[in-house]
N, C-alpha and C positions, 0 to 999 in steps of 0.2 A: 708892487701891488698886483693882487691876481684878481683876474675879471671871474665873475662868477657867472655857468652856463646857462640861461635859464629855457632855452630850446624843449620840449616835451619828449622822452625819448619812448613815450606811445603815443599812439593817438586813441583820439577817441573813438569807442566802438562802434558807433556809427558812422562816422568819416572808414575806419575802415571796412566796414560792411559794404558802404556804396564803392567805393575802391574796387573791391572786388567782384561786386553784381558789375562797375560799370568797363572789369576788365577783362570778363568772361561776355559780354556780350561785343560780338565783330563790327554793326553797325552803329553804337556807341564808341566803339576806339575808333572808328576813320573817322564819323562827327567829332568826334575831341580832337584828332589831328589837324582834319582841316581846318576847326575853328581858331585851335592853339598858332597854327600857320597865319591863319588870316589875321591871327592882330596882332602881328608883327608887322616893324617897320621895313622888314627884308620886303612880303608882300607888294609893300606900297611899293616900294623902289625897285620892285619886278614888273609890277604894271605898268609903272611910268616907261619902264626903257621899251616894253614890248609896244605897250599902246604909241610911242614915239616915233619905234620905229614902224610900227604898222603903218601911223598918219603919214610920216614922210616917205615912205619908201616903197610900201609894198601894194601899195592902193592908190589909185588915180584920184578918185570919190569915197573917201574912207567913213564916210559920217552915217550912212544907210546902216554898213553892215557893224560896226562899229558902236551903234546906238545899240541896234540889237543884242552884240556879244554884253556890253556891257549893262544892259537890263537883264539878262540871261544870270548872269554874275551874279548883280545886285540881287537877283529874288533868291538863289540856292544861298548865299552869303544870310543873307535874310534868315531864311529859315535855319541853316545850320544854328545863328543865334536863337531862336526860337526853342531848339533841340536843348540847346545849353542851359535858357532858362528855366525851361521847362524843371531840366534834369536838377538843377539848384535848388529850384523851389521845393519839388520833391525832396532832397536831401536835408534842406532845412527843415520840413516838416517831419520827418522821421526823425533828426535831430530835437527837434522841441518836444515830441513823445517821447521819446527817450528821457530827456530831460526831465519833465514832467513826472512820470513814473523813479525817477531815483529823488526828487523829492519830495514826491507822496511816501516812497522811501523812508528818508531822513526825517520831514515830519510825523511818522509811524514811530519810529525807533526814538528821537527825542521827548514824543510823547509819551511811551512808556518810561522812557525813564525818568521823565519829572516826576509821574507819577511814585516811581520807585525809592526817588528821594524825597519825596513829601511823604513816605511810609515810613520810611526810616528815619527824617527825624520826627515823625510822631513817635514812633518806640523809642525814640532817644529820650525823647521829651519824658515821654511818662517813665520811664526807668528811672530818670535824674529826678522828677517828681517823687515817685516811689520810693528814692532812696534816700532822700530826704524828709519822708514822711514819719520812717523806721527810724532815724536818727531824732527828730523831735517827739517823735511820742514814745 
């Protein structure tokens, strides 16, 4: 039995658009870095050893400076999420005008052609009319 691919082997124009606005710009590639980095479970498992060994080892009173680093953290952490959503939202919404306009598209183009087939069988219609009009009288 063969599996069948169904993976897209483009993407879509506006997924690559933003791709490329957000690969030429330097301070969007280190905000996707850091962000891609932070929600890993490697992260987690970096904190814990450092901040473990900070409490036990390297600090008499670790909870002062420690509260601080790790509010310091939490607020750039913070915001780099903020950067990400930001950047999604936007991406979605160029994706939805996009979208939009190729079915303003499609509903353009289906509407003339209904029209085109409701032309054509009216000149079916009256030809077959027609031709039958010639053979009874």
């Amino acid at each position: 039995m063969t599996s069948i691919d169904l993976t897209p082997k483009t993407h879509h124009p506006v997924v690559t658009e933003h791709a490329a606005q957000r690969a030429a710009d330097s301070q969007l590639r280190i905000a996707d870095a850091i962000t891609a980095f932070a929600g890993t479970m490697q992260f987690v498992y970096i904190h814990a050893a450092v901040f473990a060994v900070w409490m036990l080892f390297l600090e008499r009173s670790p909870w002062p400076t420690l509260t601080l680093v790790v509010s310091l953290e939490a607020i750039f952490l913070s915001t780099f999420v903020m950067i990400g959503q930001n950047r999604q939202a936007a991406f979605q919404q160029a994706k939805a005008d996009h979208d939009f306009v190729a079915q303003e598209q499609e509903l353009h183009i289906n509407t003339e052609l209904t029209r085109q087939i409701h032309d054509l069988t009216e000149a079916i219609h009256a030809h077959v009319v027609a031709g039958r009009e010639r053979k009874s009288g």
